[in-house]
C-alpha positions as CSV (number, residue, x, y, z in Angstrom):
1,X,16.5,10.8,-19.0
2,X,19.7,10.5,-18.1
3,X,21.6,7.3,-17.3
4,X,20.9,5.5,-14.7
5,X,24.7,6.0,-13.3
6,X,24.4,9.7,-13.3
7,X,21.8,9.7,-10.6
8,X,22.4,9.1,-7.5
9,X,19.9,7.9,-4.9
10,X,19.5,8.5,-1.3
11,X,17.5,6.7,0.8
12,X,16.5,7.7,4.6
13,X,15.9,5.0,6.5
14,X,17.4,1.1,6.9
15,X,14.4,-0.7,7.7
16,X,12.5,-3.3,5.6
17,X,10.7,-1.2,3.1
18,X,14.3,1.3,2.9
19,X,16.3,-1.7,2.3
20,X,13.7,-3.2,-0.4
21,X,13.8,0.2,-2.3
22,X,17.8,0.8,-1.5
23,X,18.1,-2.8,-3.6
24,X,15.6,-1.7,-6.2
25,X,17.9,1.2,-7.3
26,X,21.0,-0.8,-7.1
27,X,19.8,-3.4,-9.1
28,X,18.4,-0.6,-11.8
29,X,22.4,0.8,-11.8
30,X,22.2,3.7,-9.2
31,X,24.5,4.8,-7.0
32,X,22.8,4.8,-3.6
33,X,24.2,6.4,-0.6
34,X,21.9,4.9,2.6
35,X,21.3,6.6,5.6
36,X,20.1,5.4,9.1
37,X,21.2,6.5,12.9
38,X,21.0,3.0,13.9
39,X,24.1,1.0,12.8
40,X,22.2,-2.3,13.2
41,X,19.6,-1.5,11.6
42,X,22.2,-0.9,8.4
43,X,24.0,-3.9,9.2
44,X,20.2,-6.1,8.5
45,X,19.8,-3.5,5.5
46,X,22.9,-4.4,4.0
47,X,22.5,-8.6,4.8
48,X,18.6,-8.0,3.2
49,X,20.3,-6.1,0.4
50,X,23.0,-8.7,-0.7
51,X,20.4,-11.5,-0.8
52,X,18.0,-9.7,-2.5
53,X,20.2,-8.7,-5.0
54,X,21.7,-12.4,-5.5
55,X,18.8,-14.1,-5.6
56,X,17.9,-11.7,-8.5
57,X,21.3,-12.0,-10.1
58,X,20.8,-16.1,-9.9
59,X,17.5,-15.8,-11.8
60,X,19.3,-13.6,-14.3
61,X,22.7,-14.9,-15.1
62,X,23.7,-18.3,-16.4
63,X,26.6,-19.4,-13.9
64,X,26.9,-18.5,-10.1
65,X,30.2,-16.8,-11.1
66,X,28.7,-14.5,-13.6
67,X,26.2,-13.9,-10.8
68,X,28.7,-12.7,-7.8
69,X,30.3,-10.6,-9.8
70,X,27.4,-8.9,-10.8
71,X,26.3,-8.7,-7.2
72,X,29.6,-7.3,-6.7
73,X,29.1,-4.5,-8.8
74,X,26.2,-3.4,-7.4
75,X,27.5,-3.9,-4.3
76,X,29.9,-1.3,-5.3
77,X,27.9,1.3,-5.6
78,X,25.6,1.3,-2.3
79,X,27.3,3.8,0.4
80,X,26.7,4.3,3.5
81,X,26.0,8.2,4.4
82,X,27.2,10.0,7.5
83,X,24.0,12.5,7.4
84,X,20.8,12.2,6.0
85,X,21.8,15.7,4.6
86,X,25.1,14.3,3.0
87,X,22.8,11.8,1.6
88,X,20.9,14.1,0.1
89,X,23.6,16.8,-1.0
90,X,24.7,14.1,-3.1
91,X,21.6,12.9,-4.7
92,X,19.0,13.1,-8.0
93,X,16.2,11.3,-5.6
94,X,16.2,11.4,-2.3
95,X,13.6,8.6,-0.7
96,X,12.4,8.9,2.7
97,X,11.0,5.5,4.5
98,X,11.3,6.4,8.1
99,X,8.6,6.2,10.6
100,X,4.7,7.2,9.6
101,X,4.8,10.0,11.9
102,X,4.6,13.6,11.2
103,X,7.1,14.8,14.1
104,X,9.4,12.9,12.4
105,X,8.9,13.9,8.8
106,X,8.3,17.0,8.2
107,X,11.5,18.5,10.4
108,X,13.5,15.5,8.0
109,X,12.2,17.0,5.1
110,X,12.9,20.6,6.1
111,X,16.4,20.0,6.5
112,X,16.7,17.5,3.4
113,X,14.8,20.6,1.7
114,X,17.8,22.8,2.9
115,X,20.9,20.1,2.1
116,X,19.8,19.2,-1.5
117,X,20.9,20.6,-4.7
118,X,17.7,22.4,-6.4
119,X,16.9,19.6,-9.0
120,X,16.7,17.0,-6.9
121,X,13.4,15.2,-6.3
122,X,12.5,14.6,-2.5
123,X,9.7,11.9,-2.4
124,X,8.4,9.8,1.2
125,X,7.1,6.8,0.8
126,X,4.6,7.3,3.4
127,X,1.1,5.1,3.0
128,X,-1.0,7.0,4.6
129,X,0.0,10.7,5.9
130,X,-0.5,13.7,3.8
131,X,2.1,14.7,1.7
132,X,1.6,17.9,1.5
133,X,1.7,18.3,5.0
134,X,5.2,16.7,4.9
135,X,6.3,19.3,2.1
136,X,5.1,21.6,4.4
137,X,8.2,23.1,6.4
138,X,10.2,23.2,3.1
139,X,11.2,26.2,1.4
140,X,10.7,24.1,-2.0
141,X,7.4,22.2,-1.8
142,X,7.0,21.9,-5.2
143,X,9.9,19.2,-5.6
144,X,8.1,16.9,-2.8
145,X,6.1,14.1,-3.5
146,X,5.3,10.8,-2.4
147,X,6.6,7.6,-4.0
148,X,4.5,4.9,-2.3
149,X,6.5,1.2,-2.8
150,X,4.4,-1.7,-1.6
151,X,6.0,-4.3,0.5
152,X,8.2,-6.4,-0.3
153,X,9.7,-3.4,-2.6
154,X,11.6,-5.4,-5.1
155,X,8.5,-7.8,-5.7
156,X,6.0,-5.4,-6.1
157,X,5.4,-4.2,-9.1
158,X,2.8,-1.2,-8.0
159,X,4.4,2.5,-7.3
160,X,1.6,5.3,-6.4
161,X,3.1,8.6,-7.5
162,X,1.3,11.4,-5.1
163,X,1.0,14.6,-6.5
164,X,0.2,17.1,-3.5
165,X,-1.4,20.5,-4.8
166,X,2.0,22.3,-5.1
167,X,3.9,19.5,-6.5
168,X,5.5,20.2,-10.0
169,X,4.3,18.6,-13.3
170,X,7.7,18.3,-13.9
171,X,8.6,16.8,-11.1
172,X,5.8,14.5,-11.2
173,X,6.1,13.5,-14.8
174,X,10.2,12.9,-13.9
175,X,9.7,10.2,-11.0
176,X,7.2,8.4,-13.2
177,X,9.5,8.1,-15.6
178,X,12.4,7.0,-13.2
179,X,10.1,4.4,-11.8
180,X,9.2,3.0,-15.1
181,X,12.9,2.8,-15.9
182,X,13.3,0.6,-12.5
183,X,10.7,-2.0,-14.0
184,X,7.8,-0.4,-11.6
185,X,4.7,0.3,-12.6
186,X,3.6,3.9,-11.8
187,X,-0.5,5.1,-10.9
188,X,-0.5,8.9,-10.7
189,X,-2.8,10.0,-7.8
190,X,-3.4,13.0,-5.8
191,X,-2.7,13.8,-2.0
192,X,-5.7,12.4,-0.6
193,X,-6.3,10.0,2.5
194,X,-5.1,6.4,1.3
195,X,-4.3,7.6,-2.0
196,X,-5.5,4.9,-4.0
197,X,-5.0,1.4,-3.0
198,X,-5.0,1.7,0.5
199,X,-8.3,3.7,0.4
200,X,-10.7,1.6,-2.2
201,X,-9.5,-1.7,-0.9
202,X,-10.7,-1.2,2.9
203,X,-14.2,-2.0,2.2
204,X,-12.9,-5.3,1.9
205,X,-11.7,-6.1,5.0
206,X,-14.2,-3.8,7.3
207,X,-17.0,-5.1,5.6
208,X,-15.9,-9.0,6.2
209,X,-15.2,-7.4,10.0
210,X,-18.8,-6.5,10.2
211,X,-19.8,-9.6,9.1
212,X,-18.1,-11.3,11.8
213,X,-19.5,-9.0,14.3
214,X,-22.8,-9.8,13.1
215,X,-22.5,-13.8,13.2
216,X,-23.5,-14.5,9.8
217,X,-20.2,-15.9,8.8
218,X,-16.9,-16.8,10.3
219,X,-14.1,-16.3,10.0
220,X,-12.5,-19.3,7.3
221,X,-15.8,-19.4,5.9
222,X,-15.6,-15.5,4.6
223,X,-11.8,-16.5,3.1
224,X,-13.0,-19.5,1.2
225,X,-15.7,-17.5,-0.3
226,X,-13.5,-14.2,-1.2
227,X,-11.0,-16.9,-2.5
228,X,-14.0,-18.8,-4.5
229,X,-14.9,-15.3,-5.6
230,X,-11.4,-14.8,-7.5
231,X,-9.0,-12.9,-4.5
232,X,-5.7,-14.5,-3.8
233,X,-6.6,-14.6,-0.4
234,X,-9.2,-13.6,1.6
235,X,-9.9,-10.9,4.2
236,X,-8.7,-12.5,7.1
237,X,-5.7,-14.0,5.7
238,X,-4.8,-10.5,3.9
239,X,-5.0,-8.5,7.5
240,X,-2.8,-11.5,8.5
241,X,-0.3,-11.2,6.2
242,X,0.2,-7.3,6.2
243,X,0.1,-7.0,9.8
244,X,-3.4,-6.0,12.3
245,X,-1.9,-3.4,13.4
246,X,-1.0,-1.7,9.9
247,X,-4.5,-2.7,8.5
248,X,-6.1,-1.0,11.9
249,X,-4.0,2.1,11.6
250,X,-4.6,2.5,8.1
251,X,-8.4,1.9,8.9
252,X,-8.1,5.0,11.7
253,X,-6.6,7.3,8.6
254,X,-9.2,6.7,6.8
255,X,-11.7,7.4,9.1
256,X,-9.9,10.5,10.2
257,X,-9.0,11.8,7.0
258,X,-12.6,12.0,6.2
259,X,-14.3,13.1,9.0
260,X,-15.3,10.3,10.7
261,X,-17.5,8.7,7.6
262,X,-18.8,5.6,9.0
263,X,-17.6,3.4,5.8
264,X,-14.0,3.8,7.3
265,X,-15.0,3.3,10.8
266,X,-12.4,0.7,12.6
267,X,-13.5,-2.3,13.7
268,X,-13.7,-3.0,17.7
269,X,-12.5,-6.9,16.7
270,X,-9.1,-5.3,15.2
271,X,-8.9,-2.9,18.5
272,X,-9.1,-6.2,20.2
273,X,-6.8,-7.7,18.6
274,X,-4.1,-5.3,18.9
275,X,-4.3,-4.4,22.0
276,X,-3.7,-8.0,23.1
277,X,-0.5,-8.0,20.9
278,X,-2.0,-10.7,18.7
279,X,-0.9,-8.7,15.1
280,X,-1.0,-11.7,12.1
281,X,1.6,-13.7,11.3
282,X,4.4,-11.6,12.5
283,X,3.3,-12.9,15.9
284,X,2.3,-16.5,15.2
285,X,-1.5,-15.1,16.2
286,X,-3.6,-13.3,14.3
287,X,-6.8,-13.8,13.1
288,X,-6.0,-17.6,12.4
289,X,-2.9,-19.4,14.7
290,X,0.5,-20.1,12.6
291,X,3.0,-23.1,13.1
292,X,7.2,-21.9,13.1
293,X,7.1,-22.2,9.4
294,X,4.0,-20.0,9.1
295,X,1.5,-22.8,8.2
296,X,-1.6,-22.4,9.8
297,X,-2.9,-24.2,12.3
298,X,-6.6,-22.9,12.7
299,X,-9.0,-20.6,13.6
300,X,-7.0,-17.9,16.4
301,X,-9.0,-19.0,20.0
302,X,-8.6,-14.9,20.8
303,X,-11.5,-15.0,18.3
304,X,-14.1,-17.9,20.8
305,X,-16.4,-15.3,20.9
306,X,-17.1,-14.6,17.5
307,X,-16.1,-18.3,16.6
308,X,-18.7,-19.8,18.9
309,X,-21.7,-18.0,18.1
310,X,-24.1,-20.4,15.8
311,X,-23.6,-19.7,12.3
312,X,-26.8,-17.6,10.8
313,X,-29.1,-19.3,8.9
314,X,-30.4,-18.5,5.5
315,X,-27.6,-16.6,4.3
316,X,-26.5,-16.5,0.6
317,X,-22.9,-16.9,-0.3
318,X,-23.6,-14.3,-3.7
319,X,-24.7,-11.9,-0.8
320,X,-21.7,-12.0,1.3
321,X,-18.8,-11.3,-1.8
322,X,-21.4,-8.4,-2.7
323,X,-20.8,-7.0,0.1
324,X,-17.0,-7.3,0.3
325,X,-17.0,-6.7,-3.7
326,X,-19.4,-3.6,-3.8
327,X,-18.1,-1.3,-1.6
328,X,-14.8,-1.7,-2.9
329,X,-16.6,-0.5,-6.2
330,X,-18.7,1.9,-4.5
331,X,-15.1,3.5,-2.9
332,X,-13.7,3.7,-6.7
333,X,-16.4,5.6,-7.8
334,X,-15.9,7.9,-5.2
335,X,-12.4,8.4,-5.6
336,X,-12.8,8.9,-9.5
337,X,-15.7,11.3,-8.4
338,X,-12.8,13.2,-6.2
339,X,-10.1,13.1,-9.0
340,X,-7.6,10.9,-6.8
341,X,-6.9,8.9,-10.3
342,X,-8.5,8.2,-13.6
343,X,-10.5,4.7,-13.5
344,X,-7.2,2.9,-15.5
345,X,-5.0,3.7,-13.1
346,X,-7.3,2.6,-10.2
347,X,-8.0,-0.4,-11.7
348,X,-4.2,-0.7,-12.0
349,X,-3.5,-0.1,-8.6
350,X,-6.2,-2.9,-7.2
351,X,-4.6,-5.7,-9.2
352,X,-0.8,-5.0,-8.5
353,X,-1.4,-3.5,-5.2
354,X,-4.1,-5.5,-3.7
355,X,-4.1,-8.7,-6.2
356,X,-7.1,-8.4,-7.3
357,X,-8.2,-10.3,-10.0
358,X,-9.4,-7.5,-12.2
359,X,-10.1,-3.5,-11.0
360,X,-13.1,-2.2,-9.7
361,X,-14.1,-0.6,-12.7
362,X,-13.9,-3.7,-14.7
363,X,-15.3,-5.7,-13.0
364,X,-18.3,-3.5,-13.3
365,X,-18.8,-5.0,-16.5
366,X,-18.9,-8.4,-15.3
367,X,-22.2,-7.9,-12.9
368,X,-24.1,-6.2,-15.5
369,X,-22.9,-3.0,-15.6
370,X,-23.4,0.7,-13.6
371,X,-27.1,0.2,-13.2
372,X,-27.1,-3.1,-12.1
373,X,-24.6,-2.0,-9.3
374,X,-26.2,0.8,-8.0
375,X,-29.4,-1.1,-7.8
376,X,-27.1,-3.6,-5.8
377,X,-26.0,-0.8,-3.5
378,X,-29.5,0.1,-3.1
379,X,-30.4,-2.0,-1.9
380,X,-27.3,-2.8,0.3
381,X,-28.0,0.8,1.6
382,X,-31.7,-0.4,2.8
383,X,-30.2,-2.8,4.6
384,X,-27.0,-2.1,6.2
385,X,-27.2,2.1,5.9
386,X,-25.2,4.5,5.1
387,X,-21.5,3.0,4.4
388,X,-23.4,1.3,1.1
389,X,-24.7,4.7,-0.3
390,X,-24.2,4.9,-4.0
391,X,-21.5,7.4,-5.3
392,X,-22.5,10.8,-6.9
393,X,-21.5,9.0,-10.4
394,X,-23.1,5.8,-10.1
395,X,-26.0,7.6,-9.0
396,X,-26.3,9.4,-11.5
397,X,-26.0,6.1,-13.8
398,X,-22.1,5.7,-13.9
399,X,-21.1,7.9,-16.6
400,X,-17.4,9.0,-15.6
401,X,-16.3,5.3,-15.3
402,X,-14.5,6.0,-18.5
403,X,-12.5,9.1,-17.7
């Protein structure tokens, strides 16, 4: 590949996840022309930019001075662009990270399609809409795929690399490499609903949904027992952290994208939720209530109703984290069943994308392998219907979990 200096890198769009990835390639030595129509939005862009980039330089260099200068330099090399086109006339990579909305997209692509030399790679970091259908007003869909950063961008370590049908290898195999060079690590998947993480993950949080709904848990008692279980956080606390409203509009992709299966079905607790304004910590409310430094405080009261019902007696804690644990390892079968990505990369993606402590695939192992899980979901399935119903693989004993 060639050095990093001799590709430029455009980047449509100032907002968190633009500025995040903006700082990423400055700090990997690109030149990175920036592009928004809002100039406040690139003022906060640039202020997000310049501490990102010096707390990283303070962590890297031995003396503040060494560290402002090198700050400096990367400083030096982020522009702003007049045009998203300009942007892109002058770019290797082009990075889109505007809003999730196809009206918005795909007439952005079609004229980044039209201002861009012929080499360069066009790639959205959408986390949820088709790709393909993005690619799909450009005269050059095979140089457009999707580059999905999680947030915050320069922590993250997790890049899904979509590959839409008409995508080339080439192209493919390029922005892997790029994104190795920038310290990511890259999961090739295909264009399918929720790609990888965003797809085998939601069992996690509907199903601990459904167990609210049903009274046989609350709410702090289903964290303590994902955390016990080995998660970083629990279900509650995650939909906090990344927002309702993202994990309920992911949740309606799903359940969209296929066909209205009744695993991906939102939850009327989230719709709720939202609707009341009351979306996690961004808002001080979510599921639990948050203090000004983001401590919590307790239990949310929007939740009285659930909260208030007498727990359900008799219930097992092993039973509850298999059924936030199973599904997520009933979805990965599934998607390896659909070629999204090979069982590596899946597991991959669940521990830097979602923090789990291993991937669905190996933890697999640790309940006593395929059989033992499908006789889990099984019986899951007898109880609880069809959201539990065993994969085509595992029911058929589990035998692709190492392709």
């Amino acid at each position: 590949m060639e050095n990093a200096a001799d590709l430029p890198v455009g980047i449509v769009g100032a907002g968190t996840m633009g500025a995040g990835i903006a700082q990423v390639a400055l700090a990997a030595g690109h030149p990175v022309r920036l592009y928004d129509p809002d100039q406040a939005a690139l003022e906060r862009a640039r202020g997000r930019i310049v501490d990102g980039l010096s707390r990283w330089a303070g962590k890297r260099y031995p003396s503040p001075e060494q560290a402002t200068a090198a700050v400096g330099v990367q400083l030096g090399r982020l522009e702003v662009a007049p045009t998203a086109e300009e942007g892109a006339a002058a770019s290797s990579l082009v990075v889109e990270a505007v809003l999730e909305d196809l009206a918005v997209k795909v007439p952005l692509f079609r004229a980044l399609d039209a201002a861009a030399p012929p080499d360069t790679i066009l790639a959205t970091n959408t986390s949820a809409l088709s790709v393909a259908t993005v690619a799909v007003g450009t005269d050059h869909p095979t140089r457009v795929i999707g580059l999905h950063f999680f947030n915050p961008a320069p922590v993250m370590r997790l890049v899904e690399v979509v590959a839409p049908p008409m995508a080339d290898r080439h192209v493919v195999d390029r922005a892997i490499e790029l994104m190795t060079a920038w310290g990511k690590t890259p999961v090739r998947c295909s264009d399918s609903p929720g790609f990888i993480v965003n797809r085998v993950n939601r069992p996690f949080t509907l199903e601990a949904l459904r167990i609210l709904e049903s009274g046989l848990a609350r709410v702090a008692e289903l964290d303590a027992v994902a955390r016990a279980a080995g998660y970083p956080m629990g279900p509650f606390e995650l939909m906090d952290l990344v927002g309702i409203d993202v994990n309920l509009a992911a949740a309606r992709g799903l359940f969209e994208g296929f066909g209205h299966a009744p695993r991906f079905r939102p939850s009327p607790i989230q719709e709720r939720l939202v609707e009341a304004g009351t979306l996690g910590r961004k808002t001080g409310r979510g599921f639990y209530r948050y203090d000004g430094s983001g401590q919590v405080l307790g239990v949310s009261p929007d939740l009285t109703a659930e909260e208030s019902r007498p727990p359900s007696a008799g219930h097992r804690t092993d039973d509850l984290v298999d059924r936030l644990t199973l599904g997520v390892v009933n979805e990965a079968y599934r998607a390896l069943d659909e070629g999204v990505a090979s069982a590596p990369d899946i597991d991959l993606a669940l521990e830097l994308g979602a923090g789990h402590p291993m991937g669905p695939f190996a933890r697999v192992a640790t309940i006593g392998g395929a059989q033992a899980v499908l006789d889990r979901l099984l019986e899951l399935e007898r109880r609880f219907g069809e959201r539990f119903r065993p994969a085509p693989s595992l029911a058929s004993g589990g035998r692709r979990t190492q392709s």
